[in-house]
N, C-alpha and C positions, 0 to 999 in steps of 0.2 A: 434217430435219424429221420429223416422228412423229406418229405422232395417237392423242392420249391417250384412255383409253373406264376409266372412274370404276365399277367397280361387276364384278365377275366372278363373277353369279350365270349363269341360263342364260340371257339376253339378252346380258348382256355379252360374256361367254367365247365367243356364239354369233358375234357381230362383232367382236369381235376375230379369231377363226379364220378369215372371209371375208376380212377386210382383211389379214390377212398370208398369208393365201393368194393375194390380187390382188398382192402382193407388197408394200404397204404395210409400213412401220417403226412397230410398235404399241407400244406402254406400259401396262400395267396397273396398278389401283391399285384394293383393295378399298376398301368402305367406312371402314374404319378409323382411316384420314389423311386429310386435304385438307392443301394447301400453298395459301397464296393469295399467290402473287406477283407483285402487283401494285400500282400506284403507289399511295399512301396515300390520295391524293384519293378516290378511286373506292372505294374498299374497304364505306365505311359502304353503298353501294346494292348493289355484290357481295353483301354478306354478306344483307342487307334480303330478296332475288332466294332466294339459298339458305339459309335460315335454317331451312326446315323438314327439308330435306335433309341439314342439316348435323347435327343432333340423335343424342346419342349418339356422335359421331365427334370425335375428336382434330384440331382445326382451328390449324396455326400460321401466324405471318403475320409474316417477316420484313422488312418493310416498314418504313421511318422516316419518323417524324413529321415531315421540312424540307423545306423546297425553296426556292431559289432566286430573291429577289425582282429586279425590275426595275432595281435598283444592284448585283447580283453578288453580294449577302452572302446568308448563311443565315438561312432566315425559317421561323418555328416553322411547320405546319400547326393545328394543334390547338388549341382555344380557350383562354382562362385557366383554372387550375386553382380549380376551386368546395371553398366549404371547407365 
């Protein structure tokens, strides 16, 4: 496990340096990327949450629109397509 810190200006880079000096497994990542990998469901109030944060930065989201319904088979997530 690792503990990620989003930003390596002097706040960032300043803990990040503490936490891998406690000995912590650190990850860095400028502003520049976000990855959002996480299940599809959630994504629209993730994104809601950081939307002002995300401005400017290259945001991808390998996530798929199915899941799973209560007889086994694949069930779209996402509403019908509006014309």
């Amino acid at each position: 496990m690792a503990t990620a810190v989003i930003g390596t200006g002097t706040i960032g880079s300043a803990i990040a340096r503490l936490l891998a000096a406690g000995g912590e497994n650190v990850r860095l990542a400028s502003a520049g990327a976000v990855i959002l990998a996480l299940r599809f469901t959630v994504l629209k109030s993730v994104i809601d949450q950081l939307a002002g944060s995300l401005t400017g930065s290259l945001v991808v989201v390998p996530s798929n629109p199915l899941t799973i319904d209560a007889d086994g088979n694949l069930a779209r997530v996402l509403p019908g397509v509006c014309s």
